[in-house]
GUPAMAR-84946 format. One record per residue: x, y, z of N, C-alpha, C in turn. Coordinates in steps of 0.05 Angstrom, whole numbers, padded with zeros to 5 digits, always signed. Layout:
N
XYZXYZXYZ
...
# end
This chain:
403
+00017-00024+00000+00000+00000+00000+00018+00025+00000
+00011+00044-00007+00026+00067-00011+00022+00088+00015
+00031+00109+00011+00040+00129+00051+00022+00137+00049
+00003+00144+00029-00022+00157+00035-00036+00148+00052
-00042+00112+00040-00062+00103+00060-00055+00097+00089
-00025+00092+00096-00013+00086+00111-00018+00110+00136
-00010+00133+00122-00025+00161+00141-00053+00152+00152
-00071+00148+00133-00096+00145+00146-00095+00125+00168
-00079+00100+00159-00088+00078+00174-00068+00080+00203
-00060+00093+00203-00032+00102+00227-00039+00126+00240
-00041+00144+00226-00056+00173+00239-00027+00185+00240
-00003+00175+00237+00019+00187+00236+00026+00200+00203
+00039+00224+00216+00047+00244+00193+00069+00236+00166
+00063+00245+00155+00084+00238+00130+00118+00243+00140
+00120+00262+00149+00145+00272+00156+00155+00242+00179
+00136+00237+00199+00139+00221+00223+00148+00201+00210
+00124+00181+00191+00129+00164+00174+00158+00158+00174
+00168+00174+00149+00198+00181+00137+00219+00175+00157
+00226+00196+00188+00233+00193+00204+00244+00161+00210
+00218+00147+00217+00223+00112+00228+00238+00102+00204
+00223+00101+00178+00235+00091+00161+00273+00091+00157
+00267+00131+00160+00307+00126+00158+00325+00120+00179
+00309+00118+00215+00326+00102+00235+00321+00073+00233
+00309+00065+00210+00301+00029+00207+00282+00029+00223
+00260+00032+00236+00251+00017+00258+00230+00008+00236
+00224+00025+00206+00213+00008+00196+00222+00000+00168
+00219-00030+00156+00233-00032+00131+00219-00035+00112
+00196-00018+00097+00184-00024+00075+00189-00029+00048
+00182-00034+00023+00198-00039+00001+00197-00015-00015
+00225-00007-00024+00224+00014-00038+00246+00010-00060
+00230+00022-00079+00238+00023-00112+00253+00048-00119
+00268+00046-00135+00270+00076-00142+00275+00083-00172
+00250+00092-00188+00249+00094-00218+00276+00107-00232
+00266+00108-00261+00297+00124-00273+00294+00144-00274
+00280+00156-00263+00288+00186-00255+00290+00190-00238
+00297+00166-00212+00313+00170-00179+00285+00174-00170
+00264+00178-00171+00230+00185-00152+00238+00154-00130
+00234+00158-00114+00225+00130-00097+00205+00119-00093
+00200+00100-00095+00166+00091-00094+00166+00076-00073
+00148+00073-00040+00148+00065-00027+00128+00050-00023
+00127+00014-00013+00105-00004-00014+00106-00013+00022
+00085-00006+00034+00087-00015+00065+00061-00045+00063
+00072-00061+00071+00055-00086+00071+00037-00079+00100
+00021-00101+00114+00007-00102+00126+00024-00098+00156
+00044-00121+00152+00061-00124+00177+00085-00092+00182
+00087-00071+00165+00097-00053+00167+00072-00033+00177
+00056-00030+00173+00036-00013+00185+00026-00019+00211
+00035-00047+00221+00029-00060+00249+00055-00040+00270
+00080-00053+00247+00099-00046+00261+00099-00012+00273
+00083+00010+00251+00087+00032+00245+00066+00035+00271
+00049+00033+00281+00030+00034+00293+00041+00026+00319
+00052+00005+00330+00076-00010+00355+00088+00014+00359
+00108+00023+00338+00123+00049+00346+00113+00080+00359
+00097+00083+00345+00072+00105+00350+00068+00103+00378
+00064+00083+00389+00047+00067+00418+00070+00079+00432
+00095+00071+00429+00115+00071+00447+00120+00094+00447
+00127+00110+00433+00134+00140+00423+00120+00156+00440
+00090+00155+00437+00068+00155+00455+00071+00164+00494
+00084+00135+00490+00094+00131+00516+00114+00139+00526
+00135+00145+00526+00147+00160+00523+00182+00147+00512
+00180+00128+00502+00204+00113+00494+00215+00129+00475
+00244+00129+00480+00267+00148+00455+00266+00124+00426
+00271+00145+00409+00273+00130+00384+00296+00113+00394
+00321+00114+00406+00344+00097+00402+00336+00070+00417
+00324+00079+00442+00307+00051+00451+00288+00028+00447
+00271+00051+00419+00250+00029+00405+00276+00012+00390
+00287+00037+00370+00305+00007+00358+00328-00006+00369
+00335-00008+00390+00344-00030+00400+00333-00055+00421
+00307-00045+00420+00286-00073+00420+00281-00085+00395
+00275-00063+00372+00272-00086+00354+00297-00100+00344
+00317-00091+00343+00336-00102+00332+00359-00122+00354
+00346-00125+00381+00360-00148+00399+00344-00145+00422
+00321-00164+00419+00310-00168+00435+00321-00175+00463
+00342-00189+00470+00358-00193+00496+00358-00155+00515
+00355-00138+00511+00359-00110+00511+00335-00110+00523
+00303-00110+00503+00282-00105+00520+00276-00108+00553
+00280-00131+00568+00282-00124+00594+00297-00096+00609
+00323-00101+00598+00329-00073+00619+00322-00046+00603
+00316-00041+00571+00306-00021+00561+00284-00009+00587
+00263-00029+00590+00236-00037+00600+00239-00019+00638
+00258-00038+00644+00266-00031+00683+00271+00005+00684
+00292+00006+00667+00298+00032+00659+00280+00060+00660
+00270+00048+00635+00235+00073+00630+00225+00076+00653
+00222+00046+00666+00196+00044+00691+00210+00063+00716
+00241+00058+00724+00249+00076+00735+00253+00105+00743
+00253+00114+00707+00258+00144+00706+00232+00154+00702
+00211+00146+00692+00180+00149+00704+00165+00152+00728
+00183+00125+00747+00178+00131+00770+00183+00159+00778
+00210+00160+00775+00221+00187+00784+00214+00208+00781
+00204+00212+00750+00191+00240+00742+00161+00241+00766
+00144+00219+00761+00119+00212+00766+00117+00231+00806
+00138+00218+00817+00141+00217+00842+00152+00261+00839
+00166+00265+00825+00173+00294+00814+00150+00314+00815
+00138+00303+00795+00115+00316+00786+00089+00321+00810
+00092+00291+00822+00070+00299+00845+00084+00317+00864
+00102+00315+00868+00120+00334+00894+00103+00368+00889
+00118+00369+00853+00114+00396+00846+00086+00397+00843
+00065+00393+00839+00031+00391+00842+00032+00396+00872
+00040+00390+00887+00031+00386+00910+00031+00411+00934
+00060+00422+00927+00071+00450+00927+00057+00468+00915
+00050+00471+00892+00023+00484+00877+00002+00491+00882
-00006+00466+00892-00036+00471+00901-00028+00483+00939
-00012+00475+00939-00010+00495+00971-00008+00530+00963
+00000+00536+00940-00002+00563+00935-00029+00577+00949
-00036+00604+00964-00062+00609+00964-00077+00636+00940
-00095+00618+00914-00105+00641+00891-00116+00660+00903
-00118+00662+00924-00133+00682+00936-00119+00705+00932
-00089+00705+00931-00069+00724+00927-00066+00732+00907
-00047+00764+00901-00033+00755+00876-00011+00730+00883
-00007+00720+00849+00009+00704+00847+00029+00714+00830
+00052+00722+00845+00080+00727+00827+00106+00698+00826
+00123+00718+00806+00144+00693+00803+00155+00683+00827
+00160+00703+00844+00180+00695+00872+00152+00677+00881
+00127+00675+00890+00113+00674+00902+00112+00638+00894
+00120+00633+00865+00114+00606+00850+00145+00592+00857
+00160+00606+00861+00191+00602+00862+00197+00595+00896
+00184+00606+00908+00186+00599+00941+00179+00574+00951
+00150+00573+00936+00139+00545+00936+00155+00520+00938
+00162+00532+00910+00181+00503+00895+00209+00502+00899
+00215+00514+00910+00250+00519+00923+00257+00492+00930
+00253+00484+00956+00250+00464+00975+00251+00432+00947
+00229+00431+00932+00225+00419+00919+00239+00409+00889
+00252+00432+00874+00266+00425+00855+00289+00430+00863
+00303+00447+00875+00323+00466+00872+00347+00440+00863
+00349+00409+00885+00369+00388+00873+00364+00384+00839
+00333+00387+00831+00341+00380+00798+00355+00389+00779
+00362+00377+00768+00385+00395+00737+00356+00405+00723
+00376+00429+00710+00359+00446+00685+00358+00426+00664
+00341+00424+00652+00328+00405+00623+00356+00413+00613
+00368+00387+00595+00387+00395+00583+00386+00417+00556
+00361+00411+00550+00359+00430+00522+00357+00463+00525
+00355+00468+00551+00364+00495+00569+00397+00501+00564
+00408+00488+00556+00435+00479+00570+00454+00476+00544
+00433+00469+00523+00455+00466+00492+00449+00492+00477
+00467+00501+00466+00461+00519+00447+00446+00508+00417
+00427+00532+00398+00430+00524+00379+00436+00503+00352
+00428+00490+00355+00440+00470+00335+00462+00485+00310
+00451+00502+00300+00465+00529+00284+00482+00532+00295
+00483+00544+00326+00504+00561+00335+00532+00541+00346
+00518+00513+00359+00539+00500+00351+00553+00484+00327
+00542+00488+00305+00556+00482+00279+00572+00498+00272
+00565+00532+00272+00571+00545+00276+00606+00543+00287
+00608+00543+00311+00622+00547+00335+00644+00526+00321
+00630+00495+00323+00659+00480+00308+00662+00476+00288
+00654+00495+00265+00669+00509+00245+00680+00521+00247
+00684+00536+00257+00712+00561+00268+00726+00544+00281
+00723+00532+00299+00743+00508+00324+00760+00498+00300
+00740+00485+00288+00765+00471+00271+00780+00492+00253
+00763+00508+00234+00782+00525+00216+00798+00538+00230
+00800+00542+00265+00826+00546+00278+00850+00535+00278
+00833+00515+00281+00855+00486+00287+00868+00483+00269
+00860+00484+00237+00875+00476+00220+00884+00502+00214
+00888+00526+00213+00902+00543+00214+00930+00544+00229
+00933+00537+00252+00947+00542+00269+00970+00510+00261
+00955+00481+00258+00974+00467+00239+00992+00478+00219
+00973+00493+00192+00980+00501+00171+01001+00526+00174
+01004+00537+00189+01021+00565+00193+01043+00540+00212
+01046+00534+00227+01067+00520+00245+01082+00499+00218
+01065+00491+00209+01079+00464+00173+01091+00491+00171
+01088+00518+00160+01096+00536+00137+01116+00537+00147
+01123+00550+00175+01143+00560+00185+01167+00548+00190
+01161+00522+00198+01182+00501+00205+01188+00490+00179
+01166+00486+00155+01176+00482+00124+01208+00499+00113
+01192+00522+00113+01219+00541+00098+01243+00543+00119
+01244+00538+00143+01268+00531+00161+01290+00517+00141
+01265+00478+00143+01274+00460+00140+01289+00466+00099
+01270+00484+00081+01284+00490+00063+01310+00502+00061
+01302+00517+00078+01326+00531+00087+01357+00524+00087
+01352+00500+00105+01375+00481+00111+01383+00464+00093
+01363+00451+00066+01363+00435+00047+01382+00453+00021
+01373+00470+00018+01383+00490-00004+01405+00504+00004
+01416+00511+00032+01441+00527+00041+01463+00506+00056
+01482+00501+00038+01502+00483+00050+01511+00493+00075
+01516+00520+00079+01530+00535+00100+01513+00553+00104
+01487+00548+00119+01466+00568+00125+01473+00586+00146
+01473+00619+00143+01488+00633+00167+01466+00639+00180
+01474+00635+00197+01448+00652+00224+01452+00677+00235
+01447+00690+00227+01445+00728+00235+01429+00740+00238
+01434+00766+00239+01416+00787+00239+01394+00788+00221
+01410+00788+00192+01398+00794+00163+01381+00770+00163
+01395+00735+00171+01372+00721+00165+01352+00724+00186
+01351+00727+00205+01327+00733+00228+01304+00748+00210
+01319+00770+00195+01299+00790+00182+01281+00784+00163
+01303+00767+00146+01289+00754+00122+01275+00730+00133
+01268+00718+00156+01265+00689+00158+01234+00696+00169
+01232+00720+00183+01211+00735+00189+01202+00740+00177
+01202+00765+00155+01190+00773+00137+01184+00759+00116
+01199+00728+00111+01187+00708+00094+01163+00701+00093
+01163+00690+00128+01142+00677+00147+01125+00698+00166
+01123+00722+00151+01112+00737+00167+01074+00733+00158
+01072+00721+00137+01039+00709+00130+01045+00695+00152
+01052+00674+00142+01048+00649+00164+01040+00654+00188
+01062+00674+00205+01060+00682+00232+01027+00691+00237
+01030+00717+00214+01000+00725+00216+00980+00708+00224
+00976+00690+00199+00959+00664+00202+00956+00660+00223
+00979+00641+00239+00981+00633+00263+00968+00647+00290
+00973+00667+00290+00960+00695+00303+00929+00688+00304
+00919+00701+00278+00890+00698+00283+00878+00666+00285
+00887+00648+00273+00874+00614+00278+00879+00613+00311
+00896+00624+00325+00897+00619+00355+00876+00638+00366
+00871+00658+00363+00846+00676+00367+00824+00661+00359
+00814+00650+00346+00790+00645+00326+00789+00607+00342
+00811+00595+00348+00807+00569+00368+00805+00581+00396
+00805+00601+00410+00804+00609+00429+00782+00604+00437
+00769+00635+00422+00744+00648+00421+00721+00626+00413
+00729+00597+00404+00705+00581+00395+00705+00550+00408
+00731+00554+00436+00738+00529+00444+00710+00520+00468
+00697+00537+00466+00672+00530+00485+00649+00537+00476
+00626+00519+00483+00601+00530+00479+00590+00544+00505
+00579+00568+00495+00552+00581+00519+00538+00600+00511
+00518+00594+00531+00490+00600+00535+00489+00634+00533
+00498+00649+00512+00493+00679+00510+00494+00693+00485
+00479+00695+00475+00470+00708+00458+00479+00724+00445
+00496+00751+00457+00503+00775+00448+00541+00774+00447
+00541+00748+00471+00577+00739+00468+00578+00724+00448
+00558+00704+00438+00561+00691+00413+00561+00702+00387
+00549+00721+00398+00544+00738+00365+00576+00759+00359
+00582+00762+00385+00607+00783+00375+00622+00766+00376
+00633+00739+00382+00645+00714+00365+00648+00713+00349
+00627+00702+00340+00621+00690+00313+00624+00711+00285
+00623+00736+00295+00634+00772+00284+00651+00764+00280
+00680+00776+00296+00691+00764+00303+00715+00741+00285
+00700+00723+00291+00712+00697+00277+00712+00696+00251
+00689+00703+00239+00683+00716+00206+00696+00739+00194
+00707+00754+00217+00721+00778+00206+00755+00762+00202
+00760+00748+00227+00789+00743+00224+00791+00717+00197
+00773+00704+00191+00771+00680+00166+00775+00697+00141
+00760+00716+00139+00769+00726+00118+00791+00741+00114
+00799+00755+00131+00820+00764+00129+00853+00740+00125
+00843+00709+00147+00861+00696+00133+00862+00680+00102
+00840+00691+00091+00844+00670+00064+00869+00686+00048
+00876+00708+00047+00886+00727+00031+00911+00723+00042
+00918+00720+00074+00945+00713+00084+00957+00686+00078
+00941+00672+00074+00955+00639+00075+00950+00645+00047
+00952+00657+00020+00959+00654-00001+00985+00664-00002
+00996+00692+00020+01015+00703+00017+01039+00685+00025
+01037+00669+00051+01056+00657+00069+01054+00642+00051
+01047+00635+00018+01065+00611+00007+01083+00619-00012
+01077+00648-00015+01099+00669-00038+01116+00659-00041
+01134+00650-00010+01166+00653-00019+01171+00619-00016
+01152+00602-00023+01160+00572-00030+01161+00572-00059
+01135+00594-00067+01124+00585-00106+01145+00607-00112
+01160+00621-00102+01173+00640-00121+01208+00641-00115
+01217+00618-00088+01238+00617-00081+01260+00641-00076
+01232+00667-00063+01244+00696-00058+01247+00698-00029
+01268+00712-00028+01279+00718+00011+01297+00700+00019
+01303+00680+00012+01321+00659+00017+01345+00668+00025
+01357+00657+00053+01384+00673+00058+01405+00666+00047
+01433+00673+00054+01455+00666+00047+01474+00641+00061
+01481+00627+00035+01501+00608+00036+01528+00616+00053
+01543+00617+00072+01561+00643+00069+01586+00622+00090
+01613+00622+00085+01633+00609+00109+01662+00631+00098
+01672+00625+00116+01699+00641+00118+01719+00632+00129
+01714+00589+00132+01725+00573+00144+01748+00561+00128
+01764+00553+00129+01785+00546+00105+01781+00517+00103
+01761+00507+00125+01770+00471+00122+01734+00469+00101
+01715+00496+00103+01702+00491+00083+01708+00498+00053
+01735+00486+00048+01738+00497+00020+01722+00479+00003
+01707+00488-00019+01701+00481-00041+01680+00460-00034
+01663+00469-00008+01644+00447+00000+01621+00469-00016
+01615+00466-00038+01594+00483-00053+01561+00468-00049
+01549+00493-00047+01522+00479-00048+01518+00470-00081
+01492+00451-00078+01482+00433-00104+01471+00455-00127
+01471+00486-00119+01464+00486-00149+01486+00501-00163
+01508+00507-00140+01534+00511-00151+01551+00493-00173
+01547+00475-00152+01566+00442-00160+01545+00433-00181
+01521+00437-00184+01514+00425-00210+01522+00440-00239
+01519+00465-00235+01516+00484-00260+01555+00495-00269
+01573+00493-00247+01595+00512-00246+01616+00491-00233
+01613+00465-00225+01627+00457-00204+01652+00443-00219
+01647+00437-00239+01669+00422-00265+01685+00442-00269
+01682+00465-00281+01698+00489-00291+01712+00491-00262
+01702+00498-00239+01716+00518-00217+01741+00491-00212
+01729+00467-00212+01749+00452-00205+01769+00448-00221
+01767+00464-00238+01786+00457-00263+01816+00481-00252
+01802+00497-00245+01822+00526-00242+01836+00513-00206
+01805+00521-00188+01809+00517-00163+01833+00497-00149
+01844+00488-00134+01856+00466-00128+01849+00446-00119
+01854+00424-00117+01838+00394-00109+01835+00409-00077
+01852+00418-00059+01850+00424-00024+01872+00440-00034
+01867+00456-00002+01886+00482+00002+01922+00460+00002
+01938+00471+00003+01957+00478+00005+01971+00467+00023
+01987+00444+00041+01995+00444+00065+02013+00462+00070
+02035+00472+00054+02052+00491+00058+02036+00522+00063
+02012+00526+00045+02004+00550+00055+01976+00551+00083
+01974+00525+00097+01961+00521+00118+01983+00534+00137
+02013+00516+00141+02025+00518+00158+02047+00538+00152
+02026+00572+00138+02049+00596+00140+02056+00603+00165
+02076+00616+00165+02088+00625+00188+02079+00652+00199
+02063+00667+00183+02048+00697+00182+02018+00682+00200
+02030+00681+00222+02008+00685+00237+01989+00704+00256
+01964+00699+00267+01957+00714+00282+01962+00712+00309
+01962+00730+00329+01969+00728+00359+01974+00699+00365
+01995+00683+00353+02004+00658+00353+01988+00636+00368
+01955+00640+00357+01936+00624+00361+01936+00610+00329
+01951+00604+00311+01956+00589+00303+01926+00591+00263
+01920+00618+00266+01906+00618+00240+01923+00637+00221
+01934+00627+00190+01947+00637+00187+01932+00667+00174
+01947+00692+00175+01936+00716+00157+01938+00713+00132
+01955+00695+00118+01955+00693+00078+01934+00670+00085
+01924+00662+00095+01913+00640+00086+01874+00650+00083
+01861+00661+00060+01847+00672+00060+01814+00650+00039
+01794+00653+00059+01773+00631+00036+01743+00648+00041
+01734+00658+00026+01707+00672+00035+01686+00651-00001
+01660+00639+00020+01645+00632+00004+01614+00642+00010
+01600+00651-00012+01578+00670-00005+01563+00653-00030
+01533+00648-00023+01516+00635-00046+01487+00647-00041
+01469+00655-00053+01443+00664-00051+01428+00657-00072
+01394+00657-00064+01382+00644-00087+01355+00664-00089
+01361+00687-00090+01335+00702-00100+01320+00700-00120
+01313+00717-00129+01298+00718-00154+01307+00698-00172
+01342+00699-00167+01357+00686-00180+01387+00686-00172
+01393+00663-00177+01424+00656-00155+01451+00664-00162
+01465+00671-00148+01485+00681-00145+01513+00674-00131
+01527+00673-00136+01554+00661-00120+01578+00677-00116
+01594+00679-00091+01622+00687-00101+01639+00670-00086
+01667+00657-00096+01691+00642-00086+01708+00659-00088
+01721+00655-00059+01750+00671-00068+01777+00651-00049
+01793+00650-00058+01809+00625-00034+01838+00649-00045
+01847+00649-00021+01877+00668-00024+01899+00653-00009
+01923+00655-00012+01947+00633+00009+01967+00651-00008
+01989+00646+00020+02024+00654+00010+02032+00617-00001
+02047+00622-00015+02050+00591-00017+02094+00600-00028
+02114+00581-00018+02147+00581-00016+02142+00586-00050
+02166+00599-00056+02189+00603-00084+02181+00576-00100
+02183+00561-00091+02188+00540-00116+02160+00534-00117
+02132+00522-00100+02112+00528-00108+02100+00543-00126
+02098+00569-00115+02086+00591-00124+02093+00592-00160
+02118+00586-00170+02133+00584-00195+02119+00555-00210
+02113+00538-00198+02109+00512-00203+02073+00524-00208
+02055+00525-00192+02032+00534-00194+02029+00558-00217
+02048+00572-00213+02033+00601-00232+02039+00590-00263
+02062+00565-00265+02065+00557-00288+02044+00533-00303
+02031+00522-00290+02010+00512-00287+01990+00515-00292
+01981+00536-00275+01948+00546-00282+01952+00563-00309
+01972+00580-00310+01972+00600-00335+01973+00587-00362
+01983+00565-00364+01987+00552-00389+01960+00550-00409
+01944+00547-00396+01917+00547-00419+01896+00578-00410
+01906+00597-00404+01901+00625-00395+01889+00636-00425
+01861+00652-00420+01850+00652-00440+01854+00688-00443
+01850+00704-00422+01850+00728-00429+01861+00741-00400
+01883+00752-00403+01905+00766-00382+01900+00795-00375
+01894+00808-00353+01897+00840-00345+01907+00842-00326
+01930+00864-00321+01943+00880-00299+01923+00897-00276
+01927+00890-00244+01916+00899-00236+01924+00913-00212
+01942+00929-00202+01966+00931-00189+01980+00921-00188
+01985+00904-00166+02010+00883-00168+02001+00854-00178
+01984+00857-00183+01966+00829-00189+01968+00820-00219
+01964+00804-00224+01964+00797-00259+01934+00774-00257
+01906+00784-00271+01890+00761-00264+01884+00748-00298
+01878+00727-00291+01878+00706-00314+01851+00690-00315
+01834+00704-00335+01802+00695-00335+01807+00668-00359
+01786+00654-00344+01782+00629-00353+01749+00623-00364
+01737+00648-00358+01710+00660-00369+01705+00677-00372
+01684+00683-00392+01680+00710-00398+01706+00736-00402
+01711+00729-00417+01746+00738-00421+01749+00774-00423
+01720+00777-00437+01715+00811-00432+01699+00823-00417
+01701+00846-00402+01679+00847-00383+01661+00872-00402
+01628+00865-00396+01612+00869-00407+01608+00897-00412
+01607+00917-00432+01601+00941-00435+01578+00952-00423
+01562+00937-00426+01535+00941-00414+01519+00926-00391
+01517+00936-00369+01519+00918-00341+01487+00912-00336
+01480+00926-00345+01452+00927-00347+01433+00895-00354
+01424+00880-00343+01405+00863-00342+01427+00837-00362
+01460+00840-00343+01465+00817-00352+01485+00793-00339
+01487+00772-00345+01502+00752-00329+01526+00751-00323
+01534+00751-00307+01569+00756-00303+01578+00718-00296
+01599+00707-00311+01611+00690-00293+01635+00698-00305
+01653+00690-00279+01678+00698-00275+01697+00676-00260
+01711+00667-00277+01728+00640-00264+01760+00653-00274
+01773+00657-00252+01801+00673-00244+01824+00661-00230
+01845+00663-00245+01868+00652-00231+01882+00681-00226
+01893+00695-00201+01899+00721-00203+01932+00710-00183
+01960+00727-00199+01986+00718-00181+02000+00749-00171
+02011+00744-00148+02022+00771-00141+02059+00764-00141
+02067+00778-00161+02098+00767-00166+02114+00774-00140
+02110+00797-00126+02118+00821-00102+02118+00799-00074
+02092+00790-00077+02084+00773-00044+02081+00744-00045
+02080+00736-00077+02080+00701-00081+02061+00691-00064
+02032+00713-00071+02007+00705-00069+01991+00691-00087
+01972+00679-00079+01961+00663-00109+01931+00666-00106
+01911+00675-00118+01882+00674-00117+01867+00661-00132
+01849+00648-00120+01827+00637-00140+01796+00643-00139
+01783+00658-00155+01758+00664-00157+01745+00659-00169
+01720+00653-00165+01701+00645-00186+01675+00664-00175
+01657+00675-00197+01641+00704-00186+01609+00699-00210
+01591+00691-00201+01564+00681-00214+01549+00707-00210
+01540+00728-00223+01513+00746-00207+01505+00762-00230
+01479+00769-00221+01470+00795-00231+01471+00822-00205
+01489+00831-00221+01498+00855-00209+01486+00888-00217
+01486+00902-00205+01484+00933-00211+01515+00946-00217
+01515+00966-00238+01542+00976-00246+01553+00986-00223
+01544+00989-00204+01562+00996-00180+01570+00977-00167
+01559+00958-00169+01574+00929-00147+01594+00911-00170
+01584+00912-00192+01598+00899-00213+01607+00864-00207
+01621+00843-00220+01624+00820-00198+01640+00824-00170
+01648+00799-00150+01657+00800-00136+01682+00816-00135
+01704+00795-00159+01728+00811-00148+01733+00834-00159
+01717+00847-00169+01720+00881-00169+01721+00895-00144
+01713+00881-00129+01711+00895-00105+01732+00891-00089
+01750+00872-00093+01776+00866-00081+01794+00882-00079
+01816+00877-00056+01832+00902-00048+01860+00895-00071
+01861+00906-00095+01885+00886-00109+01913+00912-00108
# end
């Protein structure tokens, strides 16, 4: 038979109907045409059932209790003790509070304190109905929607921040820790931080539910003001992953890191430099005798390595040493032999092994510079290699050298 008649023969509502049907308590047969319509067939024994439920419902049994009688009968007894108990209790409740009531005298006015005095004595141990006690169904959906879009805020900014660290460390062989990177490591992660900021505000402000109205509403303000404002920041805090901008400097001034180059040095430049560079420093020019306050570092013995990856990357090598007479003669005869283009530079003579002329026009272009430079006077020996886009005032590295 179809829900129409089923209404009549039940007296229960279409909506009610529906209800049982989708917690199972009832299983009628249903079809569903090709255009998705459902067609519902309730036999005789489903309108009994539908009618059983009704009874109990009636009475005051929870939906979760009808169906776990029907579905394990072993349950019905204590379902059963249960009801009878908390019936009792209301039953025994209810007369208390009737009873108090009717002691009121109508002869009076009757005010709230007057109904409230009565019943003091009488309810005051009961709890408030819980539905006193929950917010909104809205307002708590509401509420842990923000909870969570906190929550995952405050993940997502903590990933960002500890991400570009960990890049940090992956991409900079000799990552320096300073001032400058503090600045840049901030202002990289200064979305992120943001982020982080308001998702802890916004899990704060939504880590509880309560009962007020005008605090919920300037919340929930509030929380909608700071959401939107983070959609626009967590696009920013990923700038400098998609665009590999701010990144600090590669940088040592250690001599035992010679020629420890990061990977996009050693991939693109690391064949050539090793060609000029030396396999390791020098033991004769480790153990010069031109020392400092005879703590044992020598002053010829000179290695500065600087690498950056802005917009676009950049490098400079420079390794300097005194190295004995017969060395220095042995080396300068060596490297110069396949010397491609020679200039005087005070006492210096340098010997480019790239880019043999330097560029007329400095303007929006590539400099590499691979240098063997000898000082005949001090039987110094230099090796540079100089990757950048420069401004005509900084020009490459060893322009800037004291020669």
């Amino acid at each position: 038979m179809k829900i129409k008649e089923v209404i009549e023969k039940t007296e229960l509502t279409d909506r009610a109907i529906r209800l049982y049907i989708d917690e199972g308590l009832v299983k009628p047969n249903i079809e569903e045409s090709y255009s998705g319509r459902k067609n519902i067939d309730f036999s005789d024994d489903d309108v009994k059932r539908l009618n059983n439920v009704a009874l109990l419902r009636k009475a005051g049994f929870s939906i979760a209790d009808i169906k776990s009688i029907i579905e394990n009968k072993e349950t019905a007894k204590d379902i059963v003790e249960t009801f009878i108990q908390q019936t009792e209790q209301n039953i025994l409740h209810n007369t208390q509070v009737v009873k108090k009531l009717k002691s009121i005298s109508f002869n009076e006015d009757i005010s709230l304190e007057t109904i409230c005095n009565s019943l003091s004595e009488t309810v005051k141990e009961t709890a408030v109905p819980k539905e006193d006690l929950k917010p909104k169904a809205s307002s708590e959906a509401i509420r842990k929607f923000c909870l969570g879009f906190g929550i995952f805020g405050i993940v997502f900014s903590l990933l960002g921040i500890i991400a570009y660290f960990v890049l940090c460390k992956i991409e900079f062989t000799h990552l320096y820790f300073n001032s400058e990177f503090i600045r840049l490591y901030l202002f990289a992660n200064c979305g992120a931080i943001a982020v982080l900021f308001l998702s802890l505000i916004i899990a704060l402000l939504n880590r509880k539910a309560k009962i007020n109205k005008k605090k919920d509403k300037i919340k929930r303000t509030i929380s909608a003001i700071f959401i939107l404002i983070f959609i626009p920041l967590s696009f920013y805090s990923v700038l400098p992953y998609a665009f590999g901008i701010l990144l600090p400097h590669s940088t040592t001034y250690d001599i035992d890191d010679y020629l420890i180059l990061d990977s996009w040095v050693q991939e693109k430049y690391g064949k050539e430099i090793h060609t000029v560079f030396p396999a390791e420093v020098p033991q004769s020019a480790i153990e010069s005798p031109d020392i400092s306050f005879n703590i044992g570092i020598p002053l010829t013995t000179k290695y500065y390595y600087d690498y950056s990856y802005t917009f676009d990357p950049e490098f400079n090598i420079i390794a300097e040493w005194l190295l004995p007479k017969n060395e220095y003669k042995e080396v300068k005869k060596e490297i110069t032999a396949s010397v491609k283009h020679t200039e005087k530079r005070g006492d210096w003579v340098l010997n480019y092994y790239a880019d043999t002329q330097e560029p007329e026009d400095w303007d929006d272009a590539r400099y590499w510079f691979l240098i063997f430079a000898y000082n005949d006077k001090t039987e110094k020996v230099r090796y540079i290699a100089s990757y950048s886009i420069d401004s005509p005032a900084e020009g490459p590295y060893y322009l800037s050298l004291d020669w």
